[in-house]
Each structure stands twice: as C-alpha cells, then as structure tokens.
N, C-alpha and C positions, 0 to 999 in steps of 0.2 A: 412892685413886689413880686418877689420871685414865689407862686403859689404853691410849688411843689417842693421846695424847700420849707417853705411857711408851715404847711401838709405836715411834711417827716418833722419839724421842730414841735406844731402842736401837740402830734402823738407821743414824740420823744419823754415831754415834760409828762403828757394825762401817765403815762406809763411809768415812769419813775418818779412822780410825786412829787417833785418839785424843781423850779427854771437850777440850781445850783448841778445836780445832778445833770442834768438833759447839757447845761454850758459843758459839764467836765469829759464827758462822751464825744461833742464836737473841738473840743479843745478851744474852744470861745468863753468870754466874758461872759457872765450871766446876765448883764445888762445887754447884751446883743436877743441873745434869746428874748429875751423881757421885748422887747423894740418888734420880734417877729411877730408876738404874740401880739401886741396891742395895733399893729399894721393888720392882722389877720380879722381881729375884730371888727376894728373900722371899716375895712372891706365889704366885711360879711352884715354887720348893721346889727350883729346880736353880741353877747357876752357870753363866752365859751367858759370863761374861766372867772371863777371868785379865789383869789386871791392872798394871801397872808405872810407875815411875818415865821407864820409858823407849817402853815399847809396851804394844799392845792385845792379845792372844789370844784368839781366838775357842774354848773348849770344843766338843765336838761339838752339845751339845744345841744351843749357842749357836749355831753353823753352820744346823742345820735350822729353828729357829727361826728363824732372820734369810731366809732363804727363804720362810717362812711368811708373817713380817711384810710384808717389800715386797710381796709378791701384794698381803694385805688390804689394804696401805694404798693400793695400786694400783685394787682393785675400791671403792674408797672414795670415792676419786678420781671414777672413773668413775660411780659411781651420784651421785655429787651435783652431775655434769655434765649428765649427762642427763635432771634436771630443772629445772636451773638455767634463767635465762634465758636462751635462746638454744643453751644447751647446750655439750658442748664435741665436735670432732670427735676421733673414734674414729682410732686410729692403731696404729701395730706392722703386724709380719708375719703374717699369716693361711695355716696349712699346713691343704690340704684332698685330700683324694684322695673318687675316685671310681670306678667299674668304666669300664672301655674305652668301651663301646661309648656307657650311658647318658651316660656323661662326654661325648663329644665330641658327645653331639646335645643334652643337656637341663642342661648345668653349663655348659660352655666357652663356652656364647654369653651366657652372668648374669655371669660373671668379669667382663669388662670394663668392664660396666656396674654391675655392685657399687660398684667402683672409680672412676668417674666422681658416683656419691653419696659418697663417703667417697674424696676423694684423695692423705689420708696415711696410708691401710694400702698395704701392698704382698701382693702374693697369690704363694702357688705352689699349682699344680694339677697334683698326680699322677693318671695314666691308669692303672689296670691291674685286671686282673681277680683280682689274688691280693686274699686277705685281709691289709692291712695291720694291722700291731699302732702303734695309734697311741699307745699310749704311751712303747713302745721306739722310735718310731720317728720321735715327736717332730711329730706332725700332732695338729690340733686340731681334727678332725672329717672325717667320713665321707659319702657320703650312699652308701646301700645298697640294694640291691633284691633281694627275697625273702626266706626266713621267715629270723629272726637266730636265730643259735645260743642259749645262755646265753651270759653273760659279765659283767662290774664297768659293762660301759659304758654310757652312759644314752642311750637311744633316743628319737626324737619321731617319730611316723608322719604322713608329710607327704600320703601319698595313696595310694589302691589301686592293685595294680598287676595286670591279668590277662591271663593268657594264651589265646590266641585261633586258631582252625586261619583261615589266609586263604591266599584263589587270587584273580586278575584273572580279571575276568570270560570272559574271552573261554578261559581254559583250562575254566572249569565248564561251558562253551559248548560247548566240545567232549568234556570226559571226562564233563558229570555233575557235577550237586551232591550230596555224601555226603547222607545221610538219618540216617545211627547212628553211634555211631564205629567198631563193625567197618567198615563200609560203604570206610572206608580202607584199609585190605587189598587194595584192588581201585584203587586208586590210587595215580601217581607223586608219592610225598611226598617233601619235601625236609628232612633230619635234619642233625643232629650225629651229626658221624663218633662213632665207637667209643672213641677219647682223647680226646673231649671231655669236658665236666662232667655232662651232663644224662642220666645214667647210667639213670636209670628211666624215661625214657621219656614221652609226652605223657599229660597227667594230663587225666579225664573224671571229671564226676559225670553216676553213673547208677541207674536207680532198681535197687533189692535187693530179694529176696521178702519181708522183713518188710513192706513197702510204704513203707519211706523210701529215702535215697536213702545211697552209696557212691561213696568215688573211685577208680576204675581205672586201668591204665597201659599203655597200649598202645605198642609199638615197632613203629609201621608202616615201612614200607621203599621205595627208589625206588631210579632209574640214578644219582644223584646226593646223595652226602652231602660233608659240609664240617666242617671244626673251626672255620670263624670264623663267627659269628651273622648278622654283616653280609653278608657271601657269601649264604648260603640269603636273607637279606632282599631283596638285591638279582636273585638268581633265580626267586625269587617273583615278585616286579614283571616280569618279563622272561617271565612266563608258562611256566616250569618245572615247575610244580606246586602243590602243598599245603605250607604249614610254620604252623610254629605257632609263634606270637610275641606278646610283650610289646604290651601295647596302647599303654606308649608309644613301642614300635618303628615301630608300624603304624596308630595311629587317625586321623594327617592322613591319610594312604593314602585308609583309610574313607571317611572322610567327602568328598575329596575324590572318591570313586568309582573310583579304582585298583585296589582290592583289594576285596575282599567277605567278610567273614565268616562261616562256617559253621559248621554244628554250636553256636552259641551256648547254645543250652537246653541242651547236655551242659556246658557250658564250668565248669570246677572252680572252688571260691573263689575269690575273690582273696587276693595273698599284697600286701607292704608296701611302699613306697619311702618310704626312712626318713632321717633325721638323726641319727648316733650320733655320741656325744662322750665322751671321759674323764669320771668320779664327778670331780665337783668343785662346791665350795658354792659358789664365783662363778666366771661365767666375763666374759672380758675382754670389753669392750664390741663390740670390733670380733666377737669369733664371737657375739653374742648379734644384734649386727644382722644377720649372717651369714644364721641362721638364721633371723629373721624374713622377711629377705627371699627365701630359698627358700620359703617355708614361702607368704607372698604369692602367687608366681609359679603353684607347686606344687599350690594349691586351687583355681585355676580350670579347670575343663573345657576354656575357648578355649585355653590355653595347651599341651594336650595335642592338639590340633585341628593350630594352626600348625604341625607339626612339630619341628624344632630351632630350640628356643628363641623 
C-alpha cells in the first residue's frame, strides 16, 4: 500500500463527502478509491469511515485521523517546497506572543520585516507578561526570557540573557561606584515595588568559604520603586539611581556610554532568551522560518548593541 497516496485519497473523500467526488478529482474509478479506503483500514485495524449509498460518516477515529492526515500531507507539501527549485513561499497565519517589555523593543520591530521576506503569512503578535498557554490558547510560539519552568514544550535557546546593576555616569559621580554588593545598602536603588514579579530580589555571585563561589539575594532599597521595568529603566537613564536590568534592556545604553555597569565580577549566571513551541514532529514552514529568522537576528552581539531591533 502506497500510504501517502492512501493519506491524500482518505482526506480527498472526508472532504468532499463522498468516494464519486474524490474518483472525479483523480480521474479514477470510484471503485479504485473504494479498494484505497478499505486497504487503509485493514492496515490501520480501526474504521475511518461508515459508509452509504447515500453519505460519508466520519467514525471518531476517523475524525482524528483526518486532522492528522492534512497536517502530514501539509508539512509534506512544505518540505518538498523548500527544496524544490526555487521553492515555494511559506504562507498561513503565524500566532506569536512575547513578554511586554522584550516584545516591544526586540520582536515588534522583526514583525514587519519577517513579513516583507514572506508576504503571504500574515502575523498577530501578543504583548503580555503573563504565561500564555499556547496550546489552549492556540499561538504557535513564544519567545521567553529567564529560566523555563518544566513543561511538554520544546525550547531552542536563542541567546544569554544577564542581568546587570547600571547608573549614568554622572550619578556614580556623585554617590560613588559600589565596590560589593552590600556596598548597595548605602545607595538610592531603583526596585520593583512589592506586587511585582521579582519577588527575591537582585541575584549576586559571591565567593563562599569553601573558596567557590554562591548566588545571593539581596533587596536593596531607595525613595523610589515602581511595578513597570520600563519606569525604573527610564529613571535610570534620567540619573535616579542604581537598578538592575536585563542586558538586553540596557547594553545599547552601555555601549553607547549612557549607563555604566557595575558590580559586574559579582554579576550572577546568565539565565535564557528562548523559542518555545508545542511538541510537534513538523512544524509548518512559515514557524520554522520564523524561528530561523529570530534565531539569525538573536546571535549577533551588534544586534543587542543597536537597541530595539
């Protein structure tokens, strides 16, 4: 039995309602179709299909199976496109979410230009900071920053992500550059309020009496705390203080000479900026180019330099 043939005739018939239709499409007998159908069953050991003189009925099996089937014969499609010559372009709707803040500085500005390489996908791009369930919730990938919980979903780590204590120069200028991370205690730091997320506080590695080293959590304090990240980022710059942030909140800052980083020899691992997507054996061309093309942008150091995007 030829199964991919077998495949496109099952679907052919669930989809036009009956084997006369699906024969007239291949230009075959209806009794050939008839012969694939009941070869596919025996194979398979269930009944896809009830039968009549007058209509089709799909069994349950036969329901999930014909979901099954159009995917495959969809990612079948697509991979023999995309070595074909010339290939073929990647099309459908693309559902992506990302966190607030990274979204509108390091996704939102690749969106349009995704789309300008591939002009028959169409994109939506969720902003938010909660955890979406992308399966219930019907998005075909993520891109996430900091450690992933467990979960079914399949991760690809696009780049490190660290976090960093930064002041404008001209505040070190006047209060002092820490020298340890107590040394903060003694300095206006700018936090996330108390209902925010980052409940434990700014992470250090410091050395331990064993003579290695340990990460610590210190909750230093100031006149000024805030529940949005972007606030403390923008009162940083505005010479407020100390805060501690994402390097790719803050490394055009850097490197521009905005901001100045301290305490970096205490500065804790880095944790991940990642690509998670639903367990699945193929995914549709348009999110596999997706993700190459994050994955592209996402490994260059200049690109965390330029700021957004």
């Amino acid at each position: 039995m030829d199964k991919l043939k077998a495949f496109e005739t099952f679907v052919s018939v669930a989809t036009k309602g009956s084997l006369t239709a699906a024969a007239r499409t291949e230009g075959v007998a209806p009794a050939i179709i008839g012969r694939r159908l009941d070869a596919l069953e025996e194979h398979l050991g269930v009944k896809l299909m009830v039968r009549t003189t007058r209509r089709i009925t799909l069994t349950h099996e036969g329901s999930a199976f014909l979901e099954d089937c159009q995917r495959l014969l969809a990612d079948v499609a697509n991979a023999e496109a995309s070595v074909s010559a010339g290939g073929v372009k990647a099309s459908g709707h693309l559902r992506i979410t990302a966190p607030a803040g990274f979204g509108r500085r390091h996704v939102a500005p690749l969106v349009p230009r995704f789309r300008e390489l591939h002009p028959d996908v169409t994109i939506s791009l969720n902003l938010s900071d909660r955890v979406v369930d992308l399966a219930a919730e019907g998005f075909d990938c993520a891109v996430r920053v900091g450690d992933l919980p467990d979960s079914s979903l399949v991760s690809v780590r696009m780049a490190d992500n660290r976090r960093l204590c930064v002041a404008t120069p001209q505040d070190l200028a006047r209060h002092g550059t820490p020298q340890q991370p107590s040394d903060l205690l003694q300095h206006a730091c700018l936090t996330l309020s108390s209902d925010a997320s980052q409940t434990r506080g700014w992470a250090f590695r410091v050395p331990d009496a064993a003579g290695g080293h340990e990460v610590v959590h210190l909750r230093p304090g100031g006149p000024l705390d805030c529940s949005d990240g972007q606030v403390l980022h923008d009162w940083c710059l505005a010479g407020y203080g100390i805060a501690w942030r994402s390097t790719w909140e803050v490394e055009s800052e850097i490197q521009a000479g905005r901001l100045v980083a301290v305490l970096e020899d205490f500065a804790a691992s880095p944790n991940g900026i990642y690509v998670v997507f639903p367990q699945r054996k193929h995914l549709p061309l348009r999110v596999r180019l997706w993700i190459e093309y994050l994955r592209q942008h996402y490994g260059q150091s200049e690109f965390w330099q330029r700021g957004s995007g």
